[in-house]
N, C-alpha and C positions, 0 to 999 in steps of 0.2 A: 504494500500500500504506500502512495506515493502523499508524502505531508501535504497540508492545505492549512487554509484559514477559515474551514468551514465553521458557522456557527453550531454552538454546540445548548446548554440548557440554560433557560432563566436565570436570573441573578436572584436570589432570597436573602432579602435585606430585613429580614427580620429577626430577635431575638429568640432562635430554636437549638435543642439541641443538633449537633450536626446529623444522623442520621436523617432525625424526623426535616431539616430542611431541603439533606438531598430528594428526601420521597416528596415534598411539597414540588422541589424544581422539576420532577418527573412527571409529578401529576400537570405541574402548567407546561409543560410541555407537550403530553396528553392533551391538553384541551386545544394550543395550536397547532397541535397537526390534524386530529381528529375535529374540531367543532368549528374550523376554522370563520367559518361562517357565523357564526356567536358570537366571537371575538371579531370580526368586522361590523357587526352591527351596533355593540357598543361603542367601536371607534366610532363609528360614521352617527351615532346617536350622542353618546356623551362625550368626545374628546373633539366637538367642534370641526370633523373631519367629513362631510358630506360626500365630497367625494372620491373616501377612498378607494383605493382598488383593493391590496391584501394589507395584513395584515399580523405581524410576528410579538408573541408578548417577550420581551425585553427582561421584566422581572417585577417583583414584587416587595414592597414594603407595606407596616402596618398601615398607615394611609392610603393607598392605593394601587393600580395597577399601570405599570410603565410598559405600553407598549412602540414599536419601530411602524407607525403605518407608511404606504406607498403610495404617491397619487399615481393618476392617469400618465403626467408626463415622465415620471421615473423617480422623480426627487422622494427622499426619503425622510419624515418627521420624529421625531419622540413625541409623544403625549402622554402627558397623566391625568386618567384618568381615577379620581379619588372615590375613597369608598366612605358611604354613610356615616360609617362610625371606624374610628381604629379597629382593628382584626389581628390579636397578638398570639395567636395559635394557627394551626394549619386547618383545624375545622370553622376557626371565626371566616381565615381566609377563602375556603370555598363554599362558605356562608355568606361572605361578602360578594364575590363573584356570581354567586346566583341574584342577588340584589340589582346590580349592576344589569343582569341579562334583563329583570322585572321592569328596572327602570329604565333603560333603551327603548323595550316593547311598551312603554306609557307612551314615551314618546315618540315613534312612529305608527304605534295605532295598526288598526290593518292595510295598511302599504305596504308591509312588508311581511313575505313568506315567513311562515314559523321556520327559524334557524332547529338545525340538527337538535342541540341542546333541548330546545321545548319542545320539538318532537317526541323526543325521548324520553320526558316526563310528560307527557300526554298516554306516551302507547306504557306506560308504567303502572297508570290510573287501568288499564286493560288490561294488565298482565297479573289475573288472576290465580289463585292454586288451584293448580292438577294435585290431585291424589294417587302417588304413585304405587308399585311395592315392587320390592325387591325378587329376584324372579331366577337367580342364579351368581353363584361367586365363582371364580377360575385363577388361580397363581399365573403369571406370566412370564418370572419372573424373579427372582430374591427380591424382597422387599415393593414389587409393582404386582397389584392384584386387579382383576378387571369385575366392574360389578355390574350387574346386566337389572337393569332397569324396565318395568314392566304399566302398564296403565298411561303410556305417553301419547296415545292419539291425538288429542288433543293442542300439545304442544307445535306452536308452528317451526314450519320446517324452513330454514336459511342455507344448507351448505356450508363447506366450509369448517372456518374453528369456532362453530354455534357450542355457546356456553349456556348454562343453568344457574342457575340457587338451587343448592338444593340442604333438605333441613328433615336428616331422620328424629323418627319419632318425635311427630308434631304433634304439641297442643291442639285439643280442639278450636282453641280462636283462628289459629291460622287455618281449618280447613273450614269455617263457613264461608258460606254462597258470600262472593264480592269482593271478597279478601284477596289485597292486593299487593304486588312487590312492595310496594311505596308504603303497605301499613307496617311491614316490617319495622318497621324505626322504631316503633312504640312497643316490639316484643325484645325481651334482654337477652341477650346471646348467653350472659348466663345460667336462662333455664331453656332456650330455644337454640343452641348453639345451624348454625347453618354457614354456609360457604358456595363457591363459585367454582363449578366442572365444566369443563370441556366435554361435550359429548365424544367419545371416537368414533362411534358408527351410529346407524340409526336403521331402524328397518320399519319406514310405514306404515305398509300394510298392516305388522304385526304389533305398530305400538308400542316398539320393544327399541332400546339404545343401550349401548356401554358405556360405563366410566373405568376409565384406567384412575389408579388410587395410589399412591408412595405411600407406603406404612409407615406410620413413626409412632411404633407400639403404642403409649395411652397419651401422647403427646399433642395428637392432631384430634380434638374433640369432633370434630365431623367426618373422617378418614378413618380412626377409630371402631367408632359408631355404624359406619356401612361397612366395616370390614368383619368385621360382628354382627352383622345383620342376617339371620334366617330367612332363606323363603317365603315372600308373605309379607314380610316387616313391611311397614308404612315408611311412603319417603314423600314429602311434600315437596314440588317443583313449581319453578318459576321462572320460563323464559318463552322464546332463546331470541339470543341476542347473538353477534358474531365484529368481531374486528379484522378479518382478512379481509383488504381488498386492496388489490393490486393496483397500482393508477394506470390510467391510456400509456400506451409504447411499453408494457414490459414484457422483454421479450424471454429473461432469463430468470428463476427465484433461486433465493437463498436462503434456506430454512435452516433457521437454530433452536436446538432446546435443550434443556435439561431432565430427567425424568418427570420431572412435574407436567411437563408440554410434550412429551412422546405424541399422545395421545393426539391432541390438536394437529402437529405437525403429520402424524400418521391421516388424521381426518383432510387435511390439505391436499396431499398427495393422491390420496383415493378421489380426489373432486376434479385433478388437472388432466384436461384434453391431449388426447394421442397428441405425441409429439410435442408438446412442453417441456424443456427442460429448465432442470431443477438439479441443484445440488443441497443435501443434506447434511450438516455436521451434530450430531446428538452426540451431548457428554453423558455417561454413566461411570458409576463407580469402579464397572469394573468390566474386562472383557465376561465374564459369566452374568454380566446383567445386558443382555441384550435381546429383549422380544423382537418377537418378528415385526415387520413394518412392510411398508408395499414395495414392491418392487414393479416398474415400471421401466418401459425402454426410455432413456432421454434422462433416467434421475440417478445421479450418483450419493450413494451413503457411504458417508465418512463417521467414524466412530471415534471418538476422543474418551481420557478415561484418565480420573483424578488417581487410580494405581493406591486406593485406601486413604487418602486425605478425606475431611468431612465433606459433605457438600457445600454448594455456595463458597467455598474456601479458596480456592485454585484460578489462574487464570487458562486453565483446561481447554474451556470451550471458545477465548478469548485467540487463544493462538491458534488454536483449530481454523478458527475462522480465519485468522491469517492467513495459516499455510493452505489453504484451500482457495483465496484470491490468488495467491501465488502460484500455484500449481494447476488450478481448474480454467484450462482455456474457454471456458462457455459462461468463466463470471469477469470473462475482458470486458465483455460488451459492459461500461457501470452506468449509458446511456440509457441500458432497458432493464437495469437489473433491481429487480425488490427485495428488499432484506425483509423476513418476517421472522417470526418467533416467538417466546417466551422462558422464562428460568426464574433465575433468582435474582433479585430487586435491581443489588449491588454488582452483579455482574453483567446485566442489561444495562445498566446506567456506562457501567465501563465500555460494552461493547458497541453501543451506542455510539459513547465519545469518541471512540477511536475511529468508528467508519469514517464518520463525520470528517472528523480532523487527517484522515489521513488516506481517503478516498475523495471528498468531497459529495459524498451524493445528496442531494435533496433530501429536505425533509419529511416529504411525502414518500421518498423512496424505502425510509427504514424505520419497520413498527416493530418495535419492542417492546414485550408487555414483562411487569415482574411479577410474578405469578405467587412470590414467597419471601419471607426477610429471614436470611441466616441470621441478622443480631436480634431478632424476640423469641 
């Protein structure tokens, strides 16, 4: 990878400890790549910028939001945008930035399309519980078990790395008629523990999906709980939602993950059209932790392995990824190429930074999600 000056995350100019600021510059970073449209509607609504064209958030302090917009003819502004009240935590902050979206949409009224963001709390008010049950368990694996999901007709169907909520042995509040993602807020993960899968496969017709699961004996209150779940067990679901999507021109992907994201990246690869290629780098622990995955003409899998370090610990999958720009002539093209993925928080933030800085690709080109934090 040849150095650059790419832009890399927000600046968080706020009083946090440094983990919780990194994951605050991840998440605004998250919003502009994915919502980018949100984030130009408050520019062009509250930062006196009518007619901008895009728009990049720069960074964040408790007063406000500092973002980089574009006009029409090229030139490039700072604005700050300030928030109602100071916001001295990472939940005031994206407390504050839902504020901002409210008060943009005051003020242009319906002239303007509901932005991605208030879509997404719209189809949220709609995203009621299925009642699911557990319907089969399979080892895949040391420590990856796959859990076969039953009662999902219901659930609409996206493609893709389509994710869930999902919440064994549900309270009866979460399974009346109406109950929705968005009432979640008001049940305590303390006595409702639930979390967010990747489906890996889906069947249909039969109403029936897999989840791949990383055991981490009684440690993962939700992973746990479905890994210990009986035939029959009650599983309450909530989606599906999906974040792959590759932009116009790409002609090449490049999928990473850690075992948390097999499953996704596995679901990926079974959705791409004859003749796609794709190169694959999955880190696992160890050559004897490797489930099977699809094999298709046009995708190369590459295996990296931390050789008994913990996980999240290594830059394993980091240089993986290197030597695989390095050596894979079909990720020259970085004109067509999409980096996708997911692992662990601190190592997506790293692998992130580095394309960035040291490919140059677009922001749009490379989604990483962190699916897990090594330091909780």
């Amino acid at each position: 990878m040849t150095a650059t000056t790419a832009p890399v995350l927000p600046v968080v100019e706020v009083d946090l400890p440094p983990e919780e600021a990194a994951e605050l510059a991840e998440g605004l970073d998250h919003v502009g790549d994915e919502h980018a449209d949100t984030v130009l509607l408050v520019a062009r609504a509250l930062g006196d910028q009518p007619d901008a064209r895009s728009v990049e958030i720069l960074g964040v302090s408790a007063d406000g939001l500092r973002l980089g917009v574009s006009a029409a003819d090229g030139s490039v502004w700072p604005v700050q945008v300030p928030f109602a009240s100071p916001a001295r935590t990472s939940l005031e902050i994206y407390g504050a930035l839902m504020g901002l979206v409210a008060a943009a949409r005051g003020v242009v009224g319906d002239s303007e399309p509901l932005t991605s963001i208030e879509a997404e709390f719209l189809e949220d008010q709609g995203m009621t519980t299925v009642a699911a049950t557990v319907s089969a368990r399979r080892l895949l694996a040391p420590g990856l078990l796959e859990v076969t999901l039953a009662g999902l007709a219901p659930v609409p169907l996206h493609g893709g790395d389509e994710y869930v909520v999902l919440m064994p042995d549900p309270p009866d509040e979460v399974l009346r008629p109406g109950f929705s993602v968005s009432d979640l807020a008001g049940v305590p993960l303390e006595t409702a523990p639930r979390a967010t899968y990747t489906l890996r496969a889906r069947r249909p017709a039969a109403g029936e999906a897999d989840v791949w699961l990383v055991l981490h004996g009684d440690e993962g209150a939700v992973s746990s709980r479905l890994a210990a779940a009986e035939p029959g067990a009650p599983v309450a679901v909530w989606g599906t939602r999906r974040s792959y999507d590759p932009p116009e021109g790409t002609r090449t992907q490049l999928l990473v993950c850690d075992e948390t994201a097999l499953g996704a990246v596995a679901a990926v690869v079974d959705g791409l059209a004859d003749g796609e290629r794709a190169v694959v780098v999955a880190e696992t622990g160890g050559a004897g932790i490797r489930p099977a995955l699809p094999e298709r003409p046009g995708v190369e899998l590459r295996w990296v392995h931390r050789s008994g370090a913990a996980p999240g610990t290594t830059s394993a999958l980091l240089d993986g990824v290197r030597a695989a720009l390095a050596e894979c002539p079909v990720l020259a093209d970085l004109d067509g190429l999409f980096v996708f993925g997911a692992g662990e928080a601190a190592r997506m933030r790293e692998l992130r930074t580095a394309l960035r800085r040291e490919t140059g690709l677009a922001r749009d080109r490379v989604r990483l999600t962190g699916y897990w934090n090594a330091a909780r």
